[in-house]
C-alpha positions as CSV (number, residue, x, y, z in Angstrom):
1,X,-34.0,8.6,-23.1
2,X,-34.3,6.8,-26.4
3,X,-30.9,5.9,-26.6
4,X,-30.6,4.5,-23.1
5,X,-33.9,2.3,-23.7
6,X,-32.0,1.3,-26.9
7,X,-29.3,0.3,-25.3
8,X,-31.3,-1.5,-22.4
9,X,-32.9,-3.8,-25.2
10,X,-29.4,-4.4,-26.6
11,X,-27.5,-5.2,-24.1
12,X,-29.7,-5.2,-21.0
13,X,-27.7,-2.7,-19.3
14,X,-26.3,0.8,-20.2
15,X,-22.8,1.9,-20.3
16,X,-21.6,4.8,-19.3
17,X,-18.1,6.2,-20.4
18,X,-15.7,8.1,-18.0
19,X,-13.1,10.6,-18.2
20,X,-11.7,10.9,-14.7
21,X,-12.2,15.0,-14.6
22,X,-14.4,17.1,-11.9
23,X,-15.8,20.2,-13.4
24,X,-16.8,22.9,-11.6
25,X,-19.0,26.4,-12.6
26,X,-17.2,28.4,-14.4
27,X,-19.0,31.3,-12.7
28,X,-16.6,34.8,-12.7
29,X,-13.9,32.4,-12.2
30,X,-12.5,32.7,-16.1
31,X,-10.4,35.4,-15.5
32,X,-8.5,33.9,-12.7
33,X,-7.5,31.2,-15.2
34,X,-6.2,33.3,-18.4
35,X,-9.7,32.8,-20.4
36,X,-10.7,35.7,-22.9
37,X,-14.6,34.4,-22.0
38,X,-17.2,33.1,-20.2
39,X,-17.4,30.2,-22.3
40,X,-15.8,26.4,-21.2
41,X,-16.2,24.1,-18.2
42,X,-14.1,24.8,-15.3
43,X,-12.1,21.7,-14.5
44,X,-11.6,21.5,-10.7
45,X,-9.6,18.2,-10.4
46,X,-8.7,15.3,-12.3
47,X,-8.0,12.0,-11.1
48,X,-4.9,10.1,-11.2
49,X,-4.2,7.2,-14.0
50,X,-7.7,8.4,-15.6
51,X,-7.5,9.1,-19.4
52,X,-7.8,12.3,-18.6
53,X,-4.4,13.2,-17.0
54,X,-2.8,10.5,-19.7
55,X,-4.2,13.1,-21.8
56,X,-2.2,16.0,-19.9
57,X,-6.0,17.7,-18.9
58,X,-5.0,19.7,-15.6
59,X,-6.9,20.9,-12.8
60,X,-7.4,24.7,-14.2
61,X,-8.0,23.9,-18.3
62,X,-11.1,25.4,-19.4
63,X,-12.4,22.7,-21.6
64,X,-14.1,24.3,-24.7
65,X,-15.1,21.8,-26.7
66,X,-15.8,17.7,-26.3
67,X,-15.7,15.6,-29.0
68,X,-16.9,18.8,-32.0
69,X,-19.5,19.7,-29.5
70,X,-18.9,23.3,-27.3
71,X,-19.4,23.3,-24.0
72,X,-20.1,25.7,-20.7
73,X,-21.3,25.4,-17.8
74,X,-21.4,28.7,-16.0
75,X,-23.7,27.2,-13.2
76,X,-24.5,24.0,-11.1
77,X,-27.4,23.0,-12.7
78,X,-25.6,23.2,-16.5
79,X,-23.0,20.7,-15.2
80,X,-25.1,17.4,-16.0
81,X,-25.5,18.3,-19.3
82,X,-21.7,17.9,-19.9
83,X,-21.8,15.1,-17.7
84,X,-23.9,12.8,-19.7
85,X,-21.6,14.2,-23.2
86,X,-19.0,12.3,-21.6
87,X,-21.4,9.5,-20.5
88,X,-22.5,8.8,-23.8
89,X,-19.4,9.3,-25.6
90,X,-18.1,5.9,-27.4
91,X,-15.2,4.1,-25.0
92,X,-11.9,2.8,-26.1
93,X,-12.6,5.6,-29.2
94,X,-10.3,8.4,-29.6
95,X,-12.0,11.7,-28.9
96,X,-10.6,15.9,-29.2
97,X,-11.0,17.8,-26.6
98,X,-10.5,21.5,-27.1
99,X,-9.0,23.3,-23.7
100,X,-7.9,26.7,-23.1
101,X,-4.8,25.9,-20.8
102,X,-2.1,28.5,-19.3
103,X,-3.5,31.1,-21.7
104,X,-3.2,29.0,-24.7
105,X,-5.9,26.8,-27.1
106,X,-4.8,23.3,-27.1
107,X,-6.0,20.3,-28.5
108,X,-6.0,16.7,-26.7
109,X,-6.5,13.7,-27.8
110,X,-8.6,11.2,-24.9
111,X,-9.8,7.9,-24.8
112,X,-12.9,7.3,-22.4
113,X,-12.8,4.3,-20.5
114,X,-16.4,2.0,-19.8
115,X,-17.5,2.9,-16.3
116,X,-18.5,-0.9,-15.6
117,X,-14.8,-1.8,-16.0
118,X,-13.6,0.4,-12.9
119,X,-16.0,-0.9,-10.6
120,X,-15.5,-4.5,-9.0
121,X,-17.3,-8.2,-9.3
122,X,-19.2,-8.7,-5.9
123,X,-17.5,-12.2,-4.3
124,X,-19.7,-14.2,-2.2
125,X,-18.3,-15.5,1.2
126,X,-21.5,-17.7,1.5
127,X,-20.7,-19.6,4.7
128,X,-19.7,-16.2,6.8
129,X,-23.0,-14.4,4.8
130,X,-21.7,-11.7,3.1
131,X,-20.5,-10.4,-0.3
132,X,-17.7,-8.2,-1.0
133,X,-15.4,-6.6,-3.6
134,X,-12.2,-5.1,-4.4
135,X,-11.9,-1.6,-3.8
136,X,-10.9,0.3,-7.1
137,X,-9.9,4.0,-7.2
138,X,-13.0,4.7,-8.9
139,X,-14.4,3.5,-5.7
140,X,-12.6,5.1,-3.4
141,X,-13.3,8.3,-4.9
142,X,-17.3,7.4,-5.2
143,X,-17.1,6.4,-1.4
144,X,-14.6,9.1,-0.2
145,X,-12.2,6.7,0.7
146,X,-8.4,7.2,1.7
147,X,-6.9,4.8,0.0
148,X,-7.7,1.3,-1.7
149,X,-6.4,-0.9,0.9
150,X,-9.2,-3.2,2.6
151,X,-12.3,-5.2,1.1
152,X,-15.6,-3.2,0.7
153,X,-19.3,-4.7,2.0
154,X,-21.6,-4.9,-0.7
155,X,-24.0,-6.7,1.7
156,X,-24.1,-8.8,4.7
157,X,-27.0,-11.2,4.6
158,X,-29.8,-10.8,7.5
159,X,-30.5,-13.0,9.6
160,X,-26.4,-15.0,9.0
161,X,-23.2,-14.7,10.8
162,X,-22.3,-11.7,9.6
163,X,-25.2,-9.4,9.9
164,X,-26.1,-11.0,13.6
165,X,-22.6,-10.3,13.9
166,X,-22.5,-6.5,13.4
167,X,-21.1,-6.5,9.7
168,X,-22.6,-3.8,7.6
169,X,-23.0,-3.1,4.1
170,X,-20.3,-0.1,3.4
171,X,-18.0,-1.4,6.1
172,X,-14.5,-2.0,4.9
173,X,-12.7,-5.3,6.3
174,X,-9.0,-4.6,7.3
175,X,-8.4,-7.9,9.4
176,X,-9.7,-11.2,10.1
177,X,-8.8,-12.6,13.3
178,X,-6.3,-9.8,13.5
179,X,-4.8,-10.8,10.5
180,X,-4.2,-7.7,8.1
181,X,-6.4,-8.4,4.9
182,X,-5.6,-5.8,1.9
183,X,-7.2,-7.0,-1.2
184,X,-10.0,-9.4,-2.0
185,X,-7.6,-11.9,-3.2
186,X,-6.3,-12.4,0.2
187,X,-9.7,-12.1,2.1
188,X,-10.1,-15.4,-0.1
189,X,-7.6,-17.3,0.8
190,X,-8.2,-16.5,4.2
191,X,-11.9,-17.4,4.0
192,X,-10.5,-21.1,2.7
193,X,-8.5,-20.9,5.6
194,X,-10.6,-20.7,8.0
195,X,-13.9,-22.9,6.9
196,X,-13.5,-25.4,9.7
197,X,-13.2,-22.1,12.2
198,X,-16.4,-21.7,14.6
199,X,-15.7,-17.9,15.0
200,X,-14.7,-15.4,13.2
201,X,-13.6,-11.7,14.2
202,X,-13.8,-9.2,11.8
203,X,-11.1,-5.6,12.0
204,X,-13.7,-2.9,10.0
205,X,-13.5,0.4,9.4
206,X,-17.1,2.5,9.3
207,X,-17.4,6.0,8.4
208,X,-13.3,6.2,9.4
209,X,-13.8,4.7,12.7
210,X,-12.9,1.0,13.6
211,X,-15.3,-1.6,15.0
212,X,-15.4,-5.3,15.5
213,X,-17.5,-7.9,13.9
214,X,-17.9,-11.5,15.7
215,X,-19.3,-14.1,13.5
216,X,-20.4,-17.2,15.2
217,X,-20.1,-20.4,13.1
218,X,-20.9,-23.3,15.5
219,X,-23.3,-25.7,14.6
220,X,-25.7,-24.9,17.0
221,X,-26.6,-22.0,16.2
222,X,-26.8,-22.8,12.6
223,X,-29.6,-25.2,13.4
224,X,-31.4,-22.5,15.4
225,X,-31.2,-20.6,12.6
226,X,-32.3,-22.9,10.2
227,X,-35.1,-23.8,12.3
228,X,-36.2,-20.1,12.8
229,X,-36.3,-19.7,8.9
């Protein structure tokens, strides 16, 4: 706790490094994976590009030791622990990790990567009254996702266009006006597009099901709007 108030006075914000693995309890599982102990974090999966598979970590290791520290985690509520070792671990610094790996002790060498740089910059599309972002793969993992294709919802503004129109935060926009949209760098140029347009239908996809959002634009109701404020 010190350290993260430290760090709020600092910096005014507190990072938070990432490895890309997913441990699971090691439980009675050791034996099932070559291990001479009960010792180690299980690792269940690892996610692709992270520094973790660049370091050759597989879904199976046994990771022993992080950064000249041992580590376990038997049951659910140890996992945190080794969690927040990773957390707090320096990014963009080399670290060892000790894993026992196909019946063998093996040293890697990682490199954690800041948290904050795998998540994206909101972008606000102020005239349709909403904000947005790029989905990363840190994201799509976070938010279950399939894939990375679309733009994700940060928030839709209540009451605008958007909101009155049925767009929710957490919805991910695959078309305007039936026009495939695929990154936030084409919902953009879209947007500048369409500025003079008085409405605006929006393709989403919430909880893996589509829907349609129709913003209204025209004047009118802009001023009834306004006037209801």
């Amino acid at each position: 706790m010190k350290k993260v108030t430290e760090m709020l006075i600092a910096k005014g914000r507190v990072d938070r490094s990432w490895i890309g693995i997913h441990a699971q309890p090691l439980q009675e599982l050791e034996q099932f994976f070559g291990a001479d102990s009960d010792k180690g974090v299980l690792v269940a999966s690892v996610d692709a590009g992270s520094p973790a598979e660049i370091a050759g970590i597989d879904a199976g290791d046994i990771i022993l030791r992080y950064s000249g520290v041992d580590v376990s985690a038997r049951f659910e509520e140890e996992l945190p622990d080794f969690y927040q070792l990773i957390a707090s671990s320096p990014s963009d610094k080399e670290v060892d990790i000790v894993v026992w790996s196909n019946g063998a002790q093996l040293h890697r060498k990682i490199t954690p990567r800041l948290l904050g740089e795998l998540q994206g910059n909101d972008f606000d599309f102020e005239k349709w009254s909403f904000t947005a972002r790029a989905i990363t793969h840190q994201m799509a993992i976070d938010e279950r996702l399939s894939d990375t294709m679309g733009i994700f919802v940060t928030q839709a503004v209540a009451p605008g266009p958007a909101f009155n129109g049925g767009l929710r935060s957490g919805d991910i926009i695959k078309e305007v006006n039936r026009q495939t949209v695929n990154s936030l760098a084409q919902l953009k140029q879209v947007y500048e597009s369409l500025r003079d347009e008085q409405k605006i239908l929006l393709t989403v996809s919430r909880r893996n099901n589509i829907r349609y959002a129709l913003l209204k634009l025209d004047k009118d109701r802009e001023k009834e709007e306004m006037y209801n404020e």
